[in-house]
N, C-alpha and C positions, 0 to 999 in steps of 0.2 A: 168237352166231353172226351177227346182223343185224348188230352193229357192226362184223367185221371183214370182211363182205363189201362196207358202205360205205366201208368205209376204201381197200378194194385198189382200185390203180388199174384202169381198164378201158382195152383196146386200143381204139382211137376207130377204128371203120372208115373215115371217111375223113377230109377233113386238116379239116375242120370241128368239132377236137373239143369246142368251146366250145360249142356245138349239140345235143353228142351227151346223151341222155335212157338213162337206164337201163330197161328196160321189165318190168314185177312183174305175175306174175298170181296174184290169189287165187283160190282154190276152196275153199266155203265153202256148206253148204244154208241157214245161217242169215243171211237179207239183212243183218239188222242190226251183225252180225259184219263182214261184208263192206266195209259202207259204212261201219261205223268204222275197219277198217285203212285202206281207200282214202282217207278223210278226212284220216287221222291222217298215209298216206307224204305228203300231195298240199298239206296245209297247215302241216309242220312247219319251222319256219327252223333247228333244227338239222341237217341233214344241207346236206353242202355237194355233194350231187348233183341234180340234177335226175329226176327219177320220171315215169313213164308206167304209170298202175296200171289195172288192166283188171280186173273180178271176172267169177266165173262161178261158178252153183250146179249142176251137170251134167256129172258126169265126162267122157260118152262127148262130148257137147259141150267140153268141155276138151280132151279127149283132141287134139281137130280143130284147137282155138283155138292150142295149144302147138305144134304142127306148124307151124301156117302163121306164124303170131306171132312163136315163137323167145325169147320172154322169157329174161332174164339171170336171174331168179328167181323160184321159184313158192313158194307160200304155201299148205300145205293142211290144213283138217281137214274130214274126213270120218269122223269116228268115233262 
């Protein structure tokens, strides 16, 4: 599922789209969970997009983050 959502192209909100960053938020109660996805989107040279990863352990805090943020994709385990 993660490969074919890097693959699709993304509508570039404005004519800057050599700029334009994707933005992923995790939610995750386990830090170290966290900081290894965020690691892994934020230092990998296979993807040919650029990432803007954001983590959060706190749903009701998510809940707020997601609103105002707007992230292209969210990441969750809470179970």
């Amino acid at each position: 599922m993660m490969k074919g959502f890097l693959k699709r192209k993304v509508d570039c909100p404005s004519s800057e789209c050599e700029t334009f960053m994707l933005k992923i938020l995790v939610i995750d109660r386990c830090h170290f969970t966290r900081t290894g996805i965020e690691a892994l989107l934020n230092h990998s040279g296979r993807f040919s997009s650029s990432f803007l990863v954001s983590g959060i352990n706190n749903l009701l805090l998510a809940k707020e983050h997601i609103l105002q943020w707007k992230p292209h994709l969210v990441i969750a385990d809470y179970g």
